[in-house]
C-alpha positions in Angstrom: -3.9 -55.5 15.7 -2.6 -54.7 12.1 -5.7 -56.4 10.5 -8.3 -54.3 12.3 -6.7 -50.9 12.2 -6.5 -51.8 8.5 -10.0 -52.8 8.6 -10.9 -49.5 10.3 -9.1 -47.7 8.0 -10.7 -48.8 5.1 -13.7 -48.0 6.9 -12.8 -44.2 6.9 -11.8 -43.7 3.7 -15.0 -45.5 2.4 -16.9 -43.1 4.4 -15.1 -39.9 3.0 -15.1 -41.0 -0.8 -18.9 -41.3 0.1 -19.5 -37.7 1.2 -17.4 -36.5 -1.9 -19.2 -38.6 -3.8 -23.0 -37.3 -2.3 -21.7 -33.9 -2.8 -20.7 -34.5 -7.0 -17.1 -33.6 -5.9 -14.4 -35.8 -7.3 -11.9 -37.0 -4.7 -8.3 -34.7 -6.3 -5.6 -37.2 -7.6 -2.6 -37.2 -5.3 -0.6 -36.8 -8.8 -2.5 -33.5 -9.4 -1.2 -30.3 -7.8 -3.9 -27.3 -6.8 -2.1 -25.3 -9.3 -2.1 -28.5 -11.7 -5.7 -29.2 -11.3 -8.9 -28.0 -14.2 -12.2 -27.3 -13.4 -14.5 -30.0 -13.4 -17.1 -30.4 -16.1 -20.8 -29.6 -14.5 -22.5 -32.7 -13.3 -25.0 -34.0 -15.7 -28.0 -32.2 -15.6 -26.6 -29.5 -13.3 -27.9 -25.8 -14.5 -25.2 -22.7 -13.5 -27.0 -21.2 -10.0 -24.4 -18.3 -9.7 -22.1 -16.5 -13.0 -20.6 -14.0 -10.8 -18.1 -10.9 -12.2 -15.8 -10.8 -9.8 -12.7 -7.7 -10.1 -9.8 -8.1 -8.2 -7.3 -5.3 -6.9 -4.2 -7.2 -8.1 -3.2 -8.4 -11.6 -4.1 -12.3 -11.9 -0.1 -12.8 -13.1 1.2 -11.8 -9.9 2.6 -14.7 -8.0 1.1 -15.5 -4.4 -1.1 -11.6 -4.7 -2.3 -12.6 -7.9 -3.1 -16.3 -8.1 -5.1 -16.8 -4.8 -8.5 -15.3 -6.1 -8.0 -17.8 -9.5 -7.8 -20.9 -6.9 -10.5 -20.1 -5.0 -12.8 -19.6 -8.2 -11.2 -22.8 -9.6 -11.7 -24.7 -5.8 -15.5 -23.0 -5.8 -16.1 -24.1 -9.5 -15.0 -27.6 -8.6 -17.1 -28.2 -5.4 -20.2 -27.0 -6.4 -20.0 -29.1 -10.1 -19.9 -26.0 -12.0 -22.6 -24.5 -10.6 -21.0 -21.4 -8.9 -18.3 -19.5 -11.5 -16.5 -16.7 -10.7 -15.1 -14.2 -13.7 -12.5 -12.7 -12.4 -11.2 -9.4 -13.8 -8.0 -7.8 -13.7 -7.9 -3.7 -12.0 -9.2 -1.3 -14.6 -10.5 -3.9 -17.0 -14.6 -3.4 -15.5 -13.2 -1.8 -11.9 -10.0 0.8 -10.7 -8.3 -1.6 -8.1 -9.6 1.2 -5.6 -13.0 1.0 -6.5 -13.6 -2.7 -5.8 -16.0 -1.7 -2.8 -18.3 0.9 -4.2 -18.7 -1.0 -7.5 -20.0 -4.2 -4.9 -22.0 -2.1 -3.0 -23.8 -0.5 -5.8 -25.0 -3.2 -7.3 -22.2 -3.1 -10.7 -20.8 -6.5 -9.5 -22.0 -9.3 -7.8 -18.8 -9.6 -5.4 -14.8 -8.6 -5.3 -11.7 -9.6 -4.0 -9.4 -6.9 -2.3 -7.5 -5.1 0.6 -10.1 -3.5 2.6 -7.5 -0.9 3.7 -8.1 0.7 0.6 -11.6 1.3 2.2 -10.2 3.6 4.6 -11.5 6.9 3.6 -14.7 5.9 3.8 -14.7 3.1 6.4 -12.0 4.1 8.8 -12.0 0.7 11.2 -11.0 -1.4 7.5 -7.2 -0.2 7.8 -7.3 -1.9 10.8 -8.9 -4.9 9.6 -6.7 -5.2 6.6 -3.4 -4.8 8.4 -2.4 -2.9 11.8 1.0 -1.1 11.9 2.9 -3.2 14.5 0.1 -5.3 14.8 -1.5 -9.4 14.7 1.3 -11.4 13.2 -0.8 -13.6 10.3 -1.5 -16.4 12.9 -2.8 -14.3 15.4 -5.3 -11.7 13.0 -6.7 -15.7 12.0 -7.2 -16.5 15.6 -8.7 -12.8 16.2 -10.9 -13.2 13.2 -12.3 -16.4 13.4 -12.7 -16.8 17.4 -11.6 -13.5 18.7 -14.6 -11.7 17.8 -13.0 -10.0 14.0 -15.4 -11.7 11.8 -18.7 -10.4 13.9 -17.3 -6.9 14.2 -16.4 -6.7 10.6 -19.5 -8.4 9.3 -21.6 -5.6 11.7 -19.5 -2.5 9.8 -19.4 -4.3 6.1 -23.1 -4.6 6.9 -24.1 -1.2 6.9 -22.4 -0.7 3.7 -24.4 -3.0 2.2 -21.6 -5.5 2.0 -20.7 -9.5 3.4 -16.9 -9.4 3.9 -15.2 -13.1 3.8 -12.0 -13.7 4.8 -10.6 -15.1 1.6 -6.8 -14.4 1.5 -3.5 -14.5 3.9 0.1 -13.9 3.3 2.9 -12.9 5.9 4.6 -9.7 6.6 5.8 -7.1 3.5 9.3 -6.0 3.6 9.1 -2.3 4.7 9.7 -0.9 1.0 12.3 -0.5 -1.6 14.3 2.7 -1.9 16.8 4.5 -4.2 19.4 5.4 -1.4 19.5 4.2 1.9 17.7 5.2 5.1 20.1 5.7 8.3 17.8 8.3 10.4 14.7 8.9 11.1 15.5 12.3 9.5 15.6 10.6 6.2 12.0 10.3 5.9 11.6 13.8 6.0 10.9 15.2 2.1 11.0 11.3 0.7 8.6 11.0 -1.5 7.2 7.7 -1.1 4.7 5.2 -2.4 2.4 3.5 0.8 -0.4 2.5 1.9 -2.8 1.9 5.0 -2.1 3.3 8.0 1.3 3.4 7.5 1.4 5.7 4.9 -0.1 8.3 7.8 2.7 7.1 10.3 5.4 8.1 7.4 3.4 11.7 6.8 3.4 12.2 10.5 7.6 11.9 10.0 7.8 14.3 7.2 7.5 11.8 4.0 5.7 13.2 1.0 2.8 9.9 0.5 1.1 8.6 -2.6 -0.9 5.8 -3.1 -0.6 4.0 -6.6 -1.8 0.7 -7.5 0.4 -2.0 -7.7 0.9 -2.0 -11.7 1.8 2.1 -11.7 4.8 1.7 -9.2 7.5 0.8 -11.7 6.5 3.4 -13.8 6.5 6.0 -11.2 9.9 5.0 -9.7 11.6 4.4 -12.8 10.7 8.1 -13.9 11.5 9.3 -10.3 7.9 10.4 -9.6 8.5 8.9 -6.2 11.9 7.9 -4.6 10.8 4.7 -2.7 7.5 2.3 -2.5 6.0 -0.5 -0.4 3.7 -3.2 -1.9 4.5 -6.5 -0.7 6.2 -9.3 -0.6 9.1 -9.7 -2.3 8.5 -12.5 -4.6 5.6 -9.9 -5.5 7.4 -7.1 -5.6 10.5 -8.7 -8.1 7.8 -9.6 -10.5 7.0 -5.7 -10.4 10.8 -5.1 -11.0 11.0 -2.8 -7.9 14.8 -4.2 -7.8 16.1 -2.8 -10.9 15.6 1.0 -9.9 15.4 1.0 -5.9 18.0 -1.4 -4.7 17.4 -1.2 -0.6 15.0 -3.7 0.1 14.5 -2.8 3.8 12.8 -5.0 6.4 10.8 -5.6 8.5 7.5 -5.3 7.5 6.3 -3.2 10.6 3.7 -1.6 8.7 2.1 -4.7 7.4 3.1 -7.7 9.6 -0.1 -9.7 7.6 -1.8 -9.0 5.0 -5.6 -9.8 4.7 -7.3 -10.2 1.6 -11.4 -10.4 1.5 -14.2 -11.7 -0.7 -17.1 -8.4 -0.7 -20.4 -9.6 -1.6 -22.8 -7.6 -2.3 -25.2 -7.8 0.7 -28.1 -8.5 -1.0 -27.0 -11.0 -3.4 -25.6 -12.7 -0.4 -29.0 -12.7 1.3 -30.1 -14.5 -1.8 -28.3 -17.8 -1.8 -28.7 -21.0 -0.2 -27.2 -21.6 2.6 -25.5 -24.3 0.6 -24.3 -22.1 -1.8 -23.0 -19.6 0.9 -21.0 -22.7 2.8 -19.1 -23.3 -0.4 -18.3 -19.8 -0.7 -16.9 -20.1 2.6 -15.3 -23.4 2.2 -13.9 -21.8 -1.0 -12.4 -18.8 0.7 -10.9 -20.4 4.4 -9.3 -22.8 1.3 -8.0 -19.7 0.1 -6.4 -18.3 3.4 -4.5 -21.8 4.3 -3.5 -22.0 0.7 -1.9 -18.6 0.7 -0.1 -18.4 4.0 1.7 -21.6 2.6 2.3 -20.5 -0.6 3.7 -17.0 0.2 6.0 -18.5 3.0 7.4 -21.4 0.7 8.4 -19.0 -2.0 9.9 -16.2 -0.1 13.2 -17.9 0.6 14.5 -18.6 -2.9 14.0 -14.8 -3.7 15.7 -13.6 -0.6 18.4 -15.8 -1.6 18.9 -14.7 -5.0 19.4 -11.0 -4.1 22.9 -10.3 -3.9 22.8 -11.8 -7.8 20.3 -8.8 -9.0 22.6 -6.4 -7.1 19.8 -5.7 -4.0 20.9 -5.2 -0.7 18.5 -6.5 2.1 18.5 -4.1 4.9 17.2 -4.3 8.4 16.1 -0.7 10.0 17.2 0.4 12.9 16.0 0.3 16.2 15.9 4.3 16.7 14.0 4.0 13.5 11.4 1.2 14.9 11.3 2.7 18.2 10.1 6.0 16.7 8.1 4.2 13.9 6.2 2.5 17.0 6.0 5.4 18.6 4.0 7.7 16.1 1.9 4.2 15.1 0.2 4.2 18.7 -0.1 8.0 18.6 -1.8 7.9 15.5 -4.3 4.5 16.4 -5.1 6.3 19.4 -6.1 9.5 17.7 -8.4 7.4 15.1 -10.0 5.7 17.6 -11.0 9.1 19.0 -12.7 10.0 15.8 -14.1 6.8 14.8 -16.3 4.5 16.9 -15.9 1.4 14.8 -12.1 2.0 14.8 -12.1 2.3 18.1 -14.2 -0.7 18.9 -12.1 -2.8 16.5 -8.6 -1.8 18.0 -9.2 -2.5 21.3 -10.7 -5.8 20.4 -7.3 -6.2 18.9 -5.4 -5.3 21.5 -7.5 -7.3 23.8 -6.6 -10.2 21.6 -3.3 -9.6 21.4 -2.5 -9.2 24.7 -3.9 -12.5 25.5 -1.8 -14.1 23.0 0.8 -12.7 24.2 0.7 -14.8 27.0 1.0 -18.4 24.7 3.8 -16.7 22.3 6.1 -15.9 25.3 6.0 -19.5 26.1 5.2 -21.8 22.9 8.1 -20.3 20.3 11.8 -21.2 19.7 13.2 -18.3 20.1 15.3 -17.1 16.7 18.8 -16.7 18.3 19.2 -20.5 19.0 
């Protein structure tokens, strides 16, 4: 019995060193991390198809944000033999991190890689699809989007925008923002002048806090000068490399706001239409690579930083339930309002909802429940 499943194992890994091998993609070393691992050099003979300028809405140092649009290039680079290059570039170097979509859909870049909930002034339903207040937990928005009907939907809007949105990116909920004093009421919002974004940032205006939006690299600045008195972004191994902790203290959770975080790859429609439909599977490949990678990534490295608060003086805080109650509260007011004024919004919440009713159902059952 030994001899033949050894036999038939041999077998299989023959077989998949052979489709690597078709392909021109070298088999990675088991001594070599993702993060470890260069480029390959092109195969011999192999001519560049694709040099693409690709700007991303996050600096490229930023841990887990940051470094998930370099491994995709790098994974793309790699499986197509140097044949498909991305150039990424950090916000304002060729793009303002909020102007990702318009420079793809004009034509000024081939593709970019950003939260779509920036999108929302002009494409109300991508709030939705980037992150739903009280919404998908990151598990659930993957099942919604890949067999719950999110990818067609958001393929159908992107597409009238001249866009092809991939999923490309996935990290876990955000803590729900750092500020200078503590918040006990839900009167405290009232005045607070406070950095956020999405959809949450209107739930927080509908409760009397005075909202900004900044990019992630003018939050420091703006906090430290007391321009604003408390700010969201993300996660907090994110957010201490920003150096949110040395001038807002609370750390408050949970991330009610932003229970994922989605991150896409915006091609421009036409130079989509263009490719192979080799060259578009790798892009794929490339990207679903991405959104495994970075769920893992973000939840391995959360811990340590959690850990290490009471050291750089931050108190983690957990809001209350009047303050969650009334947070949920004002969140379905305000979806239900959108979705009044916005077909596509509406269609995609209550595809959703749909979903995550039906979820419900397994989550109830499957899950260890926290308290044991």
């Amino acid at each position: 019995m030994i001899s033949n499943r050894s036999a038939l194992f041999a077998v299989v890994v023959a077989l998949i060193l052979g489709v690597f091998l078709s392909l021109g993609i070298r088999p990675p070393s088991p001594a070599v991390t993702s993060t470890q691992a260069k480029p390959l050099a092109s195969v011999p003979g192999q001519q560049i198809r694709h040099r693409w300028r690709v700007p991303i809405y996050v600096s490229k140092n930023l841990p887990v944000l940051g470094d998930n649009p370099s491994y995709v290039a790098e994974v793309l680079e790699r499986a197509s033999g140097g044949a498909i290059m991305f150039n990424l570039f950090d916000p304002g170097e060729i793009v303002p991190a909020f102007s990702i979509t318009d420079a793809v859909r004009g034509g000024k870049v081939q593709a970019g890689y950003t939260w779509l909930g920036y999108d929302q002034g002009k494409i109300p339903a991508s709030a939705l699809i980037g992150a739903a207040p009280f919404g998908l937990e990151p598990w659930a928005y993957m099942g919604w989007w890949y067999n719950g009907g999110g990818q067609s939907l958001t393929t159908a809007i992107y597409k009238a925008h001249n866009l092809k949105p991939i999923l490309c990116g996935m990290i876990g909920p955000e803590t729900a923002g750092w500020f200078r004093t503590p918040i006990k009421t839900v009167e405290d919002f009232r005045g607070l002048k406070i950095r956020f974004a999405g959809l949450g940032g209107k739930v927080l205006q509908r409760m009397g806090a005075s909202v900004t939006m900044l990019p992630g690299g003018e939050i420091f600045q703006a906090l430290e000068k007391g321009a604003i008195d408390a700010t969201e972004f993300s996660l907090p191994v994110v957010d201490q490399a920003l150096g949110f902790a040395r001038v807002a203290p609370n750390n408050y959770f949970p991330g009610w706001h932003q229970p994922h975080t989605a991150a896409h790859l915006i091609i421009n429609l036409e130079v989509w239409s263009a490719l192979s439909g080799a060259d578009q599977s790798l892009i794929e490949l490339a990207c679903t690579a991405g959104v495994a990678r970075n769920l893992a990534h973000g939840e391995a490295v959360q811990g340590k930083v959690v850990s290490g608060f009471e050291e750089q003086g931050v108190t983690a805080r957990y809001l209350s339930s009047e303050i969650l109650l009334a947070l949920k509260s004002t969140t379905t007011q305000l979806l239900n309002e959108e979705a009044e004024n916005d077909a596509d919004f509406a269609r995609v919440l209550s595809s959703q909802r749909a979903f995550e009713a039906e979820y419900a159902q397994w989550k109830r059952f499957a899950y260890l429940p926290s308290s044991l």
